[in-house]
Phi, psi and omega in degrees: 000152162305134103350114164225214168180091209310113151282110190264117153246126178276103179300058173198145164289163185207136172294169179303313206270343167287330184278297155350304183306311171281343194249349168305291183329318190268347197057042166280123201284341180188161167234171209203060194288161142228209188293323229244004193191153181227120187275125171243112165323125150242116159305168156169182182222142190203148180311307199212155179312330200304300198286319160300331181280330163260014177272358188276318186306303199291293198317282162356283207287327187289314204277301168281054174273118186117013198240141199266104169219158170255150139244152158248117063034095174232356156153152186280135177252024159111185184253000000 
């Protein structure tokens, strides 16, 4: 099946163990902290981009509830 690989990003500051914490939770592959917002990569897999964007959404929304974020879908990692 594809790959893909979500860019979470979370509109909040956050300490190191809050960032830790959130990138457990997503099973995220690398972070991006900054002052004011933390990127976090989530790998997954899915048949098609269609699909990958909303299971990355649905994943997103089940994990971070209550939390201000974008997701992106930023590219297929192969088959």
């Amino acid at each position: 099946m594809p790959t893909y690989l979500a860019r979470v990003t979370v509109h909040a500051e956050l300490d190191p163990e809050q960032v830790d914490g959130l990138a457990d939770a997503l099973g995220a592959a690398r972070t991006e902290p900054a002052d004011d917002r933390v990127v976090l990569w989530v790998p997954g897999e899915a048949p098609d981009a269609g699909t990958a964007e909303v299971a990355a959404r649905r994943h997103v929304a089940e994990v971070l509830q209550g939390w201000t974020v974008d997701v992106d879908v930023d590219e297929a990692l192969g088959s």
